[in-house]
KOLKOL-426330 format. One record per residue (C-alpha): residue number from 1; z, y, x. Coordinates in nm, 3 decimals. Example, Ala and Ser with C-alpha at 12.3 -4.5 7.8 and 13.67 -1.06 7.14 Angstrom:
! KOLKOL-426330
1 | 0.780 | -0.450 | 1.230
2 | 0.714 | -0.106 | 1.367
This chain:
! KOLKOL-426330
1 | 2.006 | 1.724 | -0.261
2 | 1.773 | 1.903 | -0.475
3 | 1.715 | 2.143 | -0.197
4 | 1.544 | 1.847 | 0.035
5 | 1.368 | 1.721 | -0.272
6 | 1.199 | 2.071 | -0.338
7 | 1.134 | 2.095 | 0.043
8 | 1.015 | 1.724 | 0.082
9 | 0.747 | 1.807 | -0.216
10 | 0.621 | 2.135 | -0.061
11 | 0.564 | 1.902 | 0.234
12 | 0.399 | 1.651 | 0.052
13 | 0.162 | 1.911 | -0.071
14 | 0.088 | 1.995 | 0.248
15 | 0.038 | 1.667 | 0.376
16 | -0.203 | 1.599 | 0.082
17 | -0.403 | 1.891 | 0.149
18 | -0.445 | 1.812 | 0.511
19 | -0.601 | 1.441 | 0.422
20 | -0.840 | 1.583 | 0.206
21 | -0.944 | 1.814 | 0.465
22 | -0.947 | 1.559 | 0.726
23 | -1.161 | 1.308 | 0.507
24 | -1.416 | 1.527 | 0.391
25 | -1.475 | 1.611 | 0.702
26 | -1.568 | 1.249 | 0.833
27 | -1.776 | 1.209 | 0.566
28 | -1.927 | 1.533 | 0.593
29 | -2.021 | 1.455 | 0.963
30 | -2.065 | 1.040 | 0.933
31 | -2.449 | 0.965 | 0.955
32 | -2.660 | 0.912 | 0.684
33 | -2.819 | 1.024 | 0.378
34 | -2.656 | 1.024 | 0.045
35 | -3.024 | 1.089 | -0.130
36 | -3.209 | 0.814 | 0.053
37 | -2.955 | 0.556 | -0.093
38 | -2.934 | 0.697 | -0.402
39 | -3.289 | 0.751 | -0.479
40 | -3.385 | 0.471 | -0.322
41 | -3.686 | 0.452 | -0.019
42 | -3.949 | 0.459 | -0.231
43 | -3.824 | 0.836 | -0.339
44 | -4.057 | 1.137 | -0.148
45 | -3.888 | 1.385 | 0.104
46 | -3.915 | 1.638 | -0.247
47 | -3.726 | 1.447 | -0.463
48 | -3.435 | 1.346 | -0.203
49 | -3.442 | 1.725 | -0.120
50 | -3.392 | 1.865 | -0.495
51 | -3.111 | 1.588 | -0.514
52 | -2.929 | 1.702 | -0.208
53 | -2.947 | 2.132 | -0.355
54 | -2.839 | 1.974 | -0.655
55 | -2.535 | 1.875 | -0.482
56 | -2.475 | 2.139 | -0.290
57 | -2.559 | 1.889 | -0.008
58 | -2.764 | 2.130 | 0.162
59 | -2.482 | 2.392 | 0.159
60 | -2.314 | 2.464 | 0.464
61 | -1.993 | 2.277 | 0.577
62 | -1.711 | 2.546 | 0.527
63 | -1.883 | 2.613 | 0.156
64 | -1.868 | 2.273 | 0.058
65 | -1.534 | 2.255 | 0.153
66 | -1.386 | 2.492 | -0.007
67 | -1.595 | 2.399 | -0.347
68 | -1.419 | 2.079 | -0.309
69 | -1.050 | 2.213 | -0.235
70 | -1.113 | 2.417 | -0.542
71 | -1.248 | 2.183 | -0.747
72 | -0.944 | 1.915 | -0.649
73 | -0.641 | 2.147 | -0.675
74 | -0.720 | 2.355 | -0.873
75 | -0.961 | 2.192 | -1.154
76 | -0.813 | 1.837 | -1.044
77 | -1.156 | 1.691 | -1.072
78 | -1.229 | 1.460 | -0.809
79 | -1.603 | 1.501 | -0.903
80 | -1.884 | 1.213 | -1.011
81 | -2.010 | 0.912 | -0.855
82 | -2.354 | 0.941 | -0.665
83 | -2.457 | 0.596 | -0.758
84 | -2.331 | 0.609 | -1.118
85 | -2.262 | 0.952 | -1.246
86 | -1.961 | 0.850 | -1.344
87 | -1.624 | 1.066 | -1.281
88 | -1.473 | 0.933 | -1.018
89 | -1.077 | 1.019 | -1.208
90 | -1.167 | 0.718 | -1.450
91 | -1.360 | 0.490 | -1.253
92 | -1.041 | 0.491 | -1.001
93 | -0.809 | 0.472 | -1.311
94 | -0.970 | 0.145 | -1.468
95 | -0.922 | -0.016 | -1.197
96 | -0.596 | 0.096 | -1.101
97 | -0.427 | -0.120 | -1.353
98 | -0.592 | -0.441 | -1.165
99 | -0.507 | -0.311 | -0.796
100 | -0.145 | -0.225 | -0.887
101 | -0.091 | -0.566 | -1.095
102 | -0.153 | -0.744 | -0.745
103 | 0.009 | -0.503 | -0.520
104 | 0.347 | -0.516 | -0.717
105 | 0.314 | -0.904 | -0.777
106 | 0.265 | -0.942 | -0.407
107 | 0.558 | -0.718 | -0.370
108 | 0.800 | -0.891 | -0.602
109 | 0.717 | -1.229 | -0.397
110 | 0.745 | -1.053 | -0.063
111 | 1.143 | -0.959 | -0.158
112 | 1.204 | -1.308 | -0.377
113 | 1.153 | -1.499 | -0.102
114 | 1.129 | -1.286 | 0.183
115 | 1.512 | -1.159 | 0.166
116 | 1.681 | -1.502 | 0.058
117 | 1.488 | -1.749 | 0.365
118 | 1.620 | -1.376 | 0.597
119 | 1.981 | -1.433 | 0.497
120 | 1.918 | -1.828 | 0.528
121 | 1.824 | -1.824 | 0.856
122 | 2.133 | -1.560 | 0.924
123 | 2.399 | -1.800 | 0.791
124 | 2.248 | -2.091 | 1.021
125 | 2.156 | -1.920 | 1.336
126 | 2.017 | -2.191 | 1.604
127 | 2.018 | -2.463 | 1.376
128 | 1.688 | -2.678 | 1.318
129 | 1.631 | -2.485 | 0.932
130 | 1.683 | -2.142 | 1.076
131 | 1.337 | -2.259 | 1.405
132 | 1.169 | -2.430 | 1.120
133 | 1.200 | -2.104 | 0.880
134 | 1.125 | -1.900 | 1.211
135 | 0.815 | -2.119 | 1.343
136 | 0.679 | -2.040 | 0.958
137 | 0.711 | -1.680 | 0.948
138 | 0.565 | -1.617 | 1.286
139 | 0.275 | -1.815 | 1.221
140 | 0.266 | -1.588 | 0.885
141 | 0.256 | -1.269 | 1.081
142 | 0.003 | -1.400 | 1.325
143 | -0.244 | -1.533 | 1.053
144 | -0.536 | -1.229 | 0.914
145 | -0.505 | -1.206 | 0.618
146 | -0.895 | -1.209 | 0.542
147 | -0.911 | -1.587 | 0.739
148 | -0.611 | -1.694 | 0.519
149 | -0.785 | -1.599 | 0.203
150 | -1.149 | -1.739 | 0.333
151 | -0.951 | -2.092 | 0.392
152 | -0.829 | -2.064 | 0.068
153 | -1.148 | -2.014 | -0.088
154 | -1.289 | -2.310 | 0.099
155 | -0.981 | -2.559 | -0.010
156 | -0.857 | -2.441 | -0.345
157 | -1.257 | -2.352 | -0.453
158 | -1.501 | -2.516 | -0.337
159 | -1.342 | -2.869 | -0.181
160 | -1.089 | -2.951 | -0.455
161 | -1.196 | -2.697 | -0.755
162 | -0.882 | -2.627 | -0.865
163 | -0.923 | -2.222 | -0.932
164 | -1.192 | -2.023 | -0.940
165 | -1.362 | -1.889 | -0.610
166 | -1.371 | -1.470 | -0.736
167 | -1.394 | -1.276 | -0.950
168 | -1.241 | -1.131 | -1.259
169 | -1.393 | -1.181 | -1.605
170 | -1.217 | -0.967 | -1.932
171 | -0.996 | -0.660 | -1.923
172 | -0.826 | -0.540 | -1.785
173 | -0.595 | -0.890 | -1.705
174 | -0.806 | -1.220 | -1.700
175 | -0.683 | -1.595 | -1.693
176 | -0.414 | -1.625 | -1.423
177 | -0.622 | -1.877 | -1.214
178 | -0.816 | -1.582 | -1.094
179 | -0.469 | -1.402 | -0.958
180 | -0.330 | -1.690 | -0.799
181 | -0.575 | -1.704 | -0.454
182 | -0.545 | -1.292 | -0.388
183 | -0.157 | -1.300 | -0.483
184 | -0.089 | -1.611 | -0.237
185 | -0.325 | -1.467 | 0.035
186 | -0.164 | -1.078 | 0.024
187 | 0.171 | -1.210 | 0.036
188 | 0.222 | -1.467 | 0.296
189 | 0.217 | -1.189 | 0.564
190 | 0.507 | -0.942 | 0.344
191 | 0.680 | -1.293 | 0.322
192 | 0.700 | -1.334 | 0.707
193 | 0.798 | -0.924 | 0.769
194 | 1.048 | -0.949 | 0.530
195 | 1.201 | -1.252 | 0.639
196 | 1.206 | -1.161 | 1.035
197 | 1.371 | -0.818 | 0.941
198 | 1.639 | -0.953 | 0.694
199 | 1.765 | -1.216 | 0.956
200 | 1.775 | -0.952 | 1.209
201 | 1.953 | -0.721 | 0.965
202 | 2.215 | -0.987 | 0.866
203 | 2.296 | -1.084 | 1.208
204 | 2.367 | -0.747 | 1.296
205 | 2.644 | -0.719 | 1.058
206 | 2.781 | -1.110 | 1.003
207 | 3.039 | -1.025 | 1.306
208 | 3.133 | -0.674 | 1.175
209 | 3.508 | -0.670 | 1.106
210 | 3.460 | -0.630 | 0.738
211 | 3.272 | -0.917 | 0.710
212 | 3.568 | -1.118 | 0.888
213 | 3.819 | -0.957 | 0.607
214 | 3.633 | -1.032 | 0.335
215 | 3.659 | -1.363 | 0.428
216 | 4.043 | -1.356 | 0.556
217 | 4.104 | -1.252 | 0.161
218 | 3.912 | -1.592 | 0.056
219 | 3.617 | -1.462 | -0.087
220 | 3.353 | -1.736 | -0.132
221 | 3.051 | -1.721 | 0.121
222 | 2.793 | -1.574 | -0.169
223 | 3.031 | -1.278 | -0.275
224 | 3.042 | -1.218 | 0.091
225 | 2.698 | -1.258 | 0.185
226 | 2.564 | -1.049 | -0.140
227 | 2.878 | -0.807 | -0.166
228 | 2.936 | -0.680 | 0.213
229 | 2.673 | -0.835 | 0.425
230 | 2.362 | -0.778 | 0.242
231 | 2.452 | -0.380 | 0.096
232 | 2.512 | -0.309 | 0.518
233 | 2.148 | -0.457 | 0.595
234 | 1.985 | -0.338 | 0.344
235 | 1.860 | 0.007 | 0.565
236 | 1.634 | -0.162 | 0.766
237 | 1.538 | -0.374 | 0.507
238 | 1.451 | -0.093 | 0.306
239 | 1.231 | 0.013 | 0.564
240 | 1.028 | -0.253 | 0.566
241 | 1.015 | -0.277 | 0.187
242 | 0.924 | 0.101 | 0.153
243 | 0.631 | 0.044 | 0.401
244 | 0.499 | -0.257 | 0.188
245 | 0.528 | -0.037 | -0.135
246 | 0.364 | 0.192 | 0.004
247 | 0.006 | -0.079 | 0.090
248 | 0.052 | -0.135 | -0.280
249 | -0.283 | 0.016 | -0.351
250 | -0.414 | 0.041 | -0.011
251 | -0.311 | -0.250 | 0.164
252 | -0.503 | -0.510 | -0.098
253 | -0.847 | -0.364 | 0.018
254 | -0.940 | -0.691 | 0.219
255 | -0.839 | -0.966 | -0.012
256 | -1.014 | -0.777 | -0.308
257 | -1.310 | -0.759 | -0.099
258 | -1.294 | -1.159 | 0.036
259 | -1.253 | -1.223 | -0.374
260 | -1.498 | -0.990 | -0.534
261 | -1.130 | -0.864 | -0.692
262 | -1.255 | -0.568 | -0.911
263 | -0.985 | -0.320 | -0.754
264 | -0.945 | -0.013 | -0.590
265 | -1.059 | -0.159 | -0.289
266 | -1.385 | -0.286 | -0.398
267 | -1.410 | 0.071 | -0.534
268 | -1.360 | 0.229 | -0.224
269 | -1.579 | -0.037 | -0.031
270 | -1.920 | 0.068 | -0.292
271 | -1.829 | 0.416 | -0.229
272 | -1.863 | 0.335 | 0.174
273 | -2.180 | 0.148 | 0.132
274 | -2.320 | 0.320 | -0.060
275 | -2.261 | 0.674 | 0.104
276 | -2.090 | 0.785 | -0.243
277 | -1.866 | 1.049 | -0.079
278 | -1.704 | 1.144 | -0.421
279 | -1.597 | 0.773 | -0.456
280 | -1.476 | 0.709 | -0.118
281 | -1.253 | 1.105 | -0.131
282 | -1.123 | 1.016 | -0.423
283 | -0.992 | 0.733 | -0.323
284 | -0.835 | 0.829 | -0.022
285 | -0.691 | 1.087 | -0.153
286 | -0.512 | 0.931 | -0.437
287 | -0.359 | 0.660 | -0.213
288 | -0.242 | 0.915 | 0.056
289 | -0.081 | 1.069 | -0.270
290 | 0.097 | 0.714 | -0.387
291 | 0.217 | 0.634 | 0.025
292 | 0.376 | 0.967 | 0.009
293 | 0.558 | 0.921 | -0.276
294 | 0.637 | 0.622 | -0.197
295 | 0.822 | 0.732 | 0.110
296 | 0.958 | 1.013 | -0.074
297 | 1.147 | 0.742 | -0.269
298 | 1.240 | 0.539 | -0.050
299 | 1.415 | 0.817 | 0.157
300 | 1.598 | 0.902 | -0.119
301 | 1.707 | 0.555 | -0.205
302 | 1.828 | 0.554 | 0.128
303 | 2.049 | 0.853 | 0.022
304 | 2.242 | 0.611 | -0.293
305 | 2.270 | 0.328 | -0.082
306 | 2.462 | 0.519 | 0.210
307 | 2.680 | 0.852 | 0.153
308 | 2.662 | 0.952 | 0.517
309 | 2.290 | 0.979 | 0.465
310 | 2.307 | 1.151 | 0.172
311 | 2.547 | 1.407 | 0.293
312 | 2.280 | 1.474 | 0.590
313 | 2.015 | 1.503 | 0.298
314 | 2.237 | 1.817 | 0.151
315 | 2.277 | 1.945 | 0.457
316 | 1.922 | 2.005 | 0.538
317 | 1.817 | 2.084 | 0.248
318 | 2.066 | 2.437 | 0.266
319 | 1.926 | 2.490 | 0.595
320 | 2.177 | 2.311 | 0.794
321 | 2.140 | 2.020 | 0.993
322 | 1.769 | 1.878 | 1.012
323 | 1.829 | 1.548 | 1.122
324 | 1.792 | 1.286 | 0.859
325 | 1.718 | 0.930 | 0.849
């Protein structure tokens, strides 16, 4: 087991290294000119041209490059904002605390009532609860998620002024009525996905024969249901619920943007504007790092909840058999 972990690392490495490759090139090669939206128009072709030497803008691309994979991995500085000056490490970790908050709150809803309405609509296959539950969760999937939180805006803000329209004021957690419009709109869709993949997982096992002893020995439907049905479905689930822990930085980008949420996302969104490649490398990179790990850990959770897998995890990582789930 340690074995794959080592090996799954050294792959993660590698993985990392590749996206930081891959996204400074696009923003090497993406049009435009850092120094003219810096500096501003009024700036003269001098001054934007001792900016860009400054930066080593005018260097060519395979020098800048490596400057930067040095300067990452090996002095793990992810270098200073354009726009501000400001080092791009902290800027991403003030606002990581705000991003994170949202993503794991949207999380924690997705699975509290994601997996429970799943193994409700199980238990009464066909029956008017488990279409209503169904018709609900398909219209979640099918709504974007940046309309959803626009309606909301227009109902809960400016029609009935019940919570406020954006924004965060204080640090680094305001009054809750500025959480409860971007936690509503980012989970309604995990809601859905979880629910659609739990009553597919259930139904897959409610007919397996250990399901029909546990209830030959007279074991009431909830020891059933959360003892031997649930542990069985829980792979697939897991799937799902490693995906969606893995968006828990990256996948709040929109709704931060739709409520001026002071995030990551509306980080990463300046950076873009503003042609602040630092800002917007930085980013990326540090939330290819967290999906990573994130699937990292959910493979290996995979690994406690099922020996078979496990045993397949050993076995590749002495060099045996490769093929794991």
């Amino acid at each position: 087991m340690g074995r794959y972990i080592v090996k799954r690392l050294l792959a993660l490495v590698a993985i990392i290294v590749c996206v930081a490759i891959i996204i400074f090139t696009i923003m090497y090669f993406i049009p435009g000119d850092p120094a003219l939206v810096s500096l501003g128009g009024s700036s003269t072709l001098e001054e934007r041209e001792a900016y860009r030497d400054r930066l080593g803008l005018n260097d060519p691309y395979i020098v800048q490059l490596g400057n930067y994979l040095y300067n990452t991995f090996i002095k793990f500085d992810l270098g200073e904002s354009y726009i501000t000056g400001a080092s791009v490490s902290r800027g991403f970790a003030q606002r990581l605390p705000r991003t994170l908050g949202l993503g794991l709150l949207c999380l924690l809803i997705n699975i509290v009532l994601g997996i429970p309405l799943g193994i409700t609509c199980a238990l009464h296959q066909n029956s008017w609860i488990d279409h209503l539950i169904s018709i609900l969760a398909m219209i979640g999937v099918a709504l974007p998620g940046f309309w959803l939180a626009l309606l909301m805006v227009q109902l809960f803000a400016q029609t009935l002024g019940w919570l406020p329209p954006m924004g965060i004021t204080g640090e680094p957690y305001a009054d809750w009525q500025y959480w409860v419009m971007p936690v509503l709109a980012g989970s309604i869709g995990g809601i859905a996905n979880n629910l659609r993949m739990t009553r597919s997982a259930v139904l897959e096992t409610i007919r397996a024969d250990f399901v029909t002893t546990a209830k030959a020995k007279g074991l009431s439907s909830f020891k059933v249901t959360y003892k031997h049905m649930l542990p069985n479905a829980l792979i697939p689930i897991l799937s799902q619920l490693g995906g969606q822990f893995g968006m828990v930085i990256s996948g709040t980008v929109i709704i931060e943007t739709v409520f001026s949420f002071p995030g990551i996302g509306m980080y990463m969104l300046d950076g873009i504007n503003n042609l602040d490649y630092p800002v917007v490398r930085g980013c990326v990179l540090m939330l290819a790092i967290f999906s990573a790990a994130a699937v990292l850990l959910v493979d290996l959770t995979y690994g406690l909840i099922d020996p078979r897998i496990k045993a397949q995890y050993v076995s590749y990582g002495k060099g045996g058999n490769k093929k794991h789930a």
